[in-house]
TIVO-2410 file (N, C-alpha, C; in nm, 3 decimals):
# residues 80
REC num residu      c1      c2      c3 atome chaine
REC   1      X   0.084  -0.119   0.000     N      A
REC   1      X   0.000   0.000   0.000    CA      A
REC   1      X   0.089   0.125   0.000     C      A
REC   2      X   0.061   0.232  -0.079     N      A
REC   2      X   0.117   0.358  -0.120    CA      A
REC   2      X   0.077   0.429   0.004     C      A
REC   3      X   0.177   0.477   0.089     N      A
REC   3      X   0.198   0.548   0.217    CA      A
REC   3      X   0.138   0.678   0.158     C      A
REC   4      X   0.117   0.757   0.263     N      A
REC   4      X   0.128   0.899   0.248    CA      A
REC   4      X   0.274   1.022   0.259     C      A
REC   5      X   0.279   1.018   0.115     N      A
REC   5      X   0.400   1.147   0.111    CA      A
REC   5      X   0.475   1.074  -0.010     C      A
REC   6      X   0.457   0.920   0.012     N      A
REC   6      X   0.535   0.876  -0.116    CA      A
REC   6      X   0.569   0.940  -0.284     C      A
REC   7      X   0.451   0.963  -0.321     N      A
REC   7      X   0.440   1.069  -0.451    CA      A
REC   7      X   0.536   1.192  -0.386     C      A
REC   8      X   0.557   1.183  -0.321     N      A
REC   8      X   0.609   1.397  -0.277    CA      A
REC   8      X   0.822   1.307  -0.285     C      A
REC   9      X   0.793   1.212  -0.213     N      A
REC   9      X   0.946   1.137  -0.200    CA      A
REC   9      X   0.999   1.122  -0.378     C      A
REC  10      X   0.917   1.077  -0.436     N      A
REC  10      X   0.986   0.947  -0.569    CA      A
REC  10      X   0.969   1.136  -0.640     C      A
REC  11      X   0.883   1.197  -0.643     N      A
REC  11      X   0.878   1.359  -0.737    CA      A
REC  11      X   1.044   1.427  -0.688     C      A
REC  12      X   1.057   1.440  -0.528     N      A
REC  12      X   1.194   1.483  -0.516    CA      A
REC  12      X   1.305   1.436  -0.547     C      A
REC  13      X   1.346   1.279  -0.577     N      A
REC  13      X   1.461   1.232  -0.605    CA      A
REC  13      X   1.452   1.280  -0.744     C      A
REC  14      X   1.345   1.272  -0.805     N      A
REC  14      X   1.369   1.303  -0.948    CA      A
REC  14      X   1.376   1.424  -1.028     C      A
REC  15      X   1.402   1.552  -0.891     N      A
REC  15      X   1.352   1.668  -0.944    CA      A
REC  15      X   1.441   1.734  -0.881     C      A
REC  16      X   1.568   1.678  -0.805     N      A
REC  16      X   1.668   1.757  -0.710    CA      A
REC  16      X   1.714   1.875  -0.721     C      A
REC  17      X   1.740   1.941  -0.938     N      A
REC  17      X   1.761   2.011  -0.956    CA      A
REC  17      X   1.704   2.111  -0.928     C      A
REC  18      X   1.560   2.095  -0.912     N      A
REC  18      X   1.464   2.230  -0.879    CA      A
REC  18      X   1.445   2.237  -0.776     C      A
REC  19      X   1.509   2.180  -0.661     N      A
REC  19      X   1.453   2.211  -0.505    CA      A
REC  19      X   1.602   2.343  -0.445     C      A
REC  20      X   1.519   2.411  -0.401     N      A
REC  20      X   1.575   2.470  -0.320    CA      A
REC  20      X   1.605   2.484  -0.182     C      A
REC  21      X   1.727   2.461  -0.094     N      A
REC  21      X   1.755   2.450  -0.025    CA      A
REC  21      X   1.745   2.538   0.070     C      A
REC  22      X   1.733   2.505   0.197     N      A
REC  22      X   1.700   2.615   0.303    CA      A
REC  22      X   1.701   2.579   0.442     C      A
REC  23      X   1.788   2.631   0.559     N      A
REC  23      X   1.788   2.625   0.636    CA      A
REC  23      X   1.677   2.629   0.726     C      A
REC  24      X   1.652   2.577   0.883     N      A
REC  24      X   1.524   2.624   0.934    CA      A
REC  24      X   1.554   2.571   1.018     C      A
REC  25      X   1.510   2.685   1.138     N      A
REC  25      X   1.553   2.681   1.298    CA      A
REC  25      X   1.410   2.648   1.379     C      A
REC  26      X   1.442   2.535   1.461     N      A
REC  26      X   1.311   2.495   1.490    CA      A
REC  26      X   1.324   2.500   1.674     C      A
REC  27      X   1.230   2.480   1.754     N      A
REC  27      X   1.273   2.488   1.896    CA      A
REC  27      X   1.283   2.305   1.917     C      A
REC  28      X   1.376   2.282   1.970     N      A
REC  28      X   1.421   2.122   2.017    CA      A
REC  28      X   1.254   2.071   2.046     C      A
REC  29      X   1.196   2.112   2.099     N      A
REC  29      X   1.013   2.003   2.137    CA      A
REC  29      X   0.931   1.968   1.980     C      A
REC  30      X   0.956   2.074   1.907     N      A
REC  30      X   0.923   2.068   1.744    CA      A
REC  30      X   1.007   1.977   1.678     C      A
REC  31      X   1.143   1.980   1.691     N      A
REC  31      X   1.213   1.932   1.623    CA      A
REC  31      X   1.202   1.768   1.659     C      A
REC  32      X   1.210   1.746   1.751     N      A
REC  32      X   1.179   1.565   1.794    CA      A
REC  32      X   1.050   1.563   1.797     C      A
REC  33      X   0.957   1.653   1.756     N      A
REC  33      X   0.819   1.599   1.754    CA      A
REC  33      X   0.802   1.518   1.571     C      A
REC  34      X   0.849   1.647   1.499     N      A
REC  34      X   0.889   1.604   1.371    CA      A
REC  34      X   0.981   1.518   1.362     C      A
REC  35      X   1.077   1.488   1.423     N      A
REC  35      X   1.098   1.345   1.393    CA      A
REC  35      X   1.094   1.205   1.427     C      A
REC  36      X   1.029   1.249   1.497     N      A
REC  36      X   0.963   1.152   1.594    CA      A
REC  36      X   0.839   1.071   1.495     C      A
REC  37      X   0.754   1.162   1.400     N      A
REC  37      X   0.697   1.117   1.352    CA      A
REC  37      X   0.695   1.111   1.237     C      A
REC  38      X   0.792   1.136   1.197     N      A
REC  38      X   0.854   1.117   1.035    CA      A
REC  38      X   0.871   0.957   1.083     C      A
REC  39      X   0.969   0.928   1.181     N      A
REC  39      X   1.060   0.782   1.171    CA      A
REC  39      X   0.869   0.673   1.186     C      A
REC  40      X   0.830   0.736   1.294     N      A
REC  40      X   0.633   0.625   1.287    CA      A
REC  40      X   0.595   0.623   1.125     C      A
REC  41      X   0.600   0.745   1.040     N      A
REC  41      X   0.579   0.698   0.901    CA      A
REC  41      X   0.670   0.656   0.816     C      A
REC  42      X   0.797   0.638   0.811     N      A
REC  42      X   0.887   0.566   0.772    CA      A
REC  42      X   0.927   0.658   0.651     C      A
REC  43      X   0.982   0.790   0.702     N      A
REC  43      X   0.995   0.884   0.585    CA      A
REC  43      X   1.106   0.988   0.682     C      A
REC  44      X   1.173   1.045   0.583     N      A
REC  44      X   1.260   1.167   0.637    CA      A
REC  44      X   1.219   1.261   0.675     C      A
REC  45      X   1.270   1.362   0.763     N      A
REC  45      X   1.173   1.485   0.870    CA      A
REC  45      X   1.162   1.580   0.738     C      A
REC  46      X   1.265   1.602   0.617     N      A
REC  46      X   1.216   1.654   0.534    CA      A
REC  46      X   1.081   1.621   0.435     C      A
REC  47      X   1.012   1.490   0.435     N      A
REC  47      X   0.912   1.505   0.366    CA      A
REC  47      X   0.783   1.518   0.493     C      A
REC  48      X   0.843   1.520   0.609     N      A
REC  48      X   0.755   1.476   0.712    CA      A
REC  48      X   0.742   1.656   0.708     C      A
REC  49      X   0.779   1.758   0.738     N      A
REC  49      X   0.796   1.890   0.739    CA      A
REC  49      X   0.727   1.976   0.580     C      A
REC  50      X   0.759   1.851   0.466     N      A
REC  50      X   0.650   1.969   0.358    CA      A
REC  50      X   0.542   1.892   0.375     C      A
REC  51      X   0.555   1.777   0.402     N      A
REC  51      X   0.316   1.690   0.429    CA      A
REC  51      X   0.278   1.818   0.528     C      A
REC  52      X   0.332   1.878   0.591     N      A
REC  52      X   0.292   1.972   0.716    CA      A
REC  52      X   0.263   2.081   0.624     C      A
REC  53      X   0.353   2.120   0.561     N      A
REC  53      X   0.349   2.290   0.530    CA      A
REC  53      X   0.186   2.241   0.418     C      A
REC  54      X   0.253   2.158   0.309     N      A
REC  54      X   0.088   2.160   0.260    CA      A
REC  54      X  -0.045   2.082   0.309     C      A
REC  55      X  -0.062   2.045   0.392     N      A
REC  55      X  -0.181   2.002   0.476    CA      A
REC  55      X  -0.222   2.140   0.504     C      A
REC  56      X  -0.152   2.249   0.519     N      A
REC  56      X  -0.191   2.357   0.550    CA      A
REC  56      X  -0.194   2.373   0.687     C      A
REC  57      X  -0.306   2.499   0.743     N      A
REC  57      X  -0.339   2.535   0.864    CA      A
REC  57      X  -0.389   2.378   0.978     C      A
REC  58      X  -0.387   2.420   1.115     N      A
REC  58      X  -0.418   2.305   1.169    CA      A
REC  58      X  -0.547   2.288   1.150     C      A
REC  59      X  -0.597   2.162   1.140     N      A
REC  59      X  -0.713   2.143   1.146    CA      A
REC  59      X  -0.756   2.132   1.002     C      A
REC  60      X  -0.718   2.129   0.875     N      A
REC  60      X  -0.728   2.124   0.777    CA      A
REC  60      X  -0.667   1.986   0.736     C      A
REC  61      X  -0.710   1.905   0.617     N      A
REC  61      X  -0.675   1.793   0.605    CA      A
REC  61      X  -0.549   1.761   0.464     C      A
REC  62      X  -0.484   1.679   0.421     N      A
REC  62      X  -0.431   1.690   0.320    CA      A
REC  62      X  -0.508   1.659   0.209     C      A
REC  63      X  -0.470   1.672   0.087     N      A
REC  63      X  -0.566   1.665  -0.029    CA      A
REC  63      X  -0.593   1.494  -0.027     C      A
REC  64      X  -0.508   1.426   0.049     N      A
REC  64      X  -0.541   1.245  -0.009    CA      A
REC  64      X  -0.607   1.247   0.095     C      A
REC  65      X  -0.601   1.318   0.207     N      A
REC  65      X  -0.727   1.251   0.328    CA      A
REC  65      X  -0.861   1.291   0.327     C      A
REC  66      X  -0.852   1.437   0.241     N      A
REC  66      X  -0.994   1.462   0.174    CA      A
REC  66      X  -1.045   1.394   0.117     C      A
REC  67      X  -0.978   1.306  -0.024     N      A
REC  67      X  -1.045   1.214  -0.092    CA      A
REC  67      X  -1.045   1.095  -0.068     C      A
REC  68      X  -0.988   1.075   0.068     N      A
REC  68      X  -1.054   0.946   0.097    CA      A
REC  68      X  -1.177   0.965   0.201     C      A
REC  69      X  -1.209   1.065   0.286     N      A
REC  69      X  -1.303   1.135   0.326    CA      A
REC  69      X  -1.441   1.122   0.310     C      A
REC  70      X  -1.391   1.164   0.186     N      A
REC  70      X  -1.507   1.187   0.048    CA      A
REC  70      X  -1.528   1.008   0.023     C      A
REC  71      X  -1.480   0.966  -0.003     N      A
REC  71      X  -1.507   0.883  -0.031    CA      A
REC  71      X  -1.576   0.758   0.070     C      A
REC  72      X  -1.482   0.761   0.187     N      A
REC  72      X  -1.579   0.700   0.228    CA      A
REC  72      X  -1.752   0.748   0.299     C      A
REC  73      X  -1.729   0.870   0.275     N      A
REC  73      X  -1.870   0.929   0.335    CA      A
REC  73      X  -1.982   0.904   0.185     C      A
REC  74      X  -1.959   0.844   0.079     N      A
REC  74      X  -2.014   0.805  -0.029    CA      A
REC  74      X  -2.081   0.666   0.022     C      A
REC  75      X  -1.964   0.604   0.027     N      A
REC  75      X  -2.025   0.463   0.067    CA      A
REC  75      X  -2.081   0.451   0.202     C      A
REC  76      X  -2.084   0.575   0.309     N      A
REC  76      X  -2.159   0.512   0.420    CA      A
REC  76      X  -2.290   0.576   0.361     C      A
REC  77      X  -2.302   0.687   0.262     N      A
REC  77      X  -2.430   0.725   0.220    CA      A
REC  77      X  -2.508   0.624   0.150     C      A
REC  78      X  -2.438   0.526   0.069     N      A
REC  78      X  -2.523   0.429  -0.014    CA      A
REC  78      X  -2.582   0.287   0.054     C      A
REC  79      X  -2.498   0.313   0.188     N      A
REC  79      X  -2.520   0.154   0.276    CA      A
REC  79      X  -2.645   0.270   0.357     C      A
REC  80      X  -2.639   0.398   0.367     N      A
REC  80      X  -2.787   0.428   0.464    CA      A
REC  80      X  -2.887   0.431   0.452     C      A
***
């Protein structure tokens, strides 16, 4: 099963030339929180840090958890 962030991983190895690099100062409780849960999804704190930036604001979902969302609120509509 295709994890979440994978598409964002296999797009960066193949696109190295266009990423831009950038430092970023985080407070130590952030920083082991992010990687703390990068290593639970089995991904680097760098893809674990852009799933964040585009999930957006808190409380907002990422675009694949919307459509699975969506989706399953389809099928609990057709079983009601």
């Amino acid at each position: 099963m295709k994890k979440l962030g994978d598409d964002h991983t296999a797009h960066q190895k193949n696109n190295t030339s266009r990423v831009h690099k950038t430092a970023l100062r985080l407070p130590p409780d952030l920083h082991a929180e992010i990687q703390a849960e990068a290593e639970r999804n089995g991904h680097s704190m760098n893809t674990e840090i852009l799933l964040r930036l585009r999930a957006g604001a808190p409380g907002q979902l990422p675009a694949e958890l919307t459509e699975i969302k969506e989706m399953l609120q389809r099928v609990l509509d057709k079983i009601a």
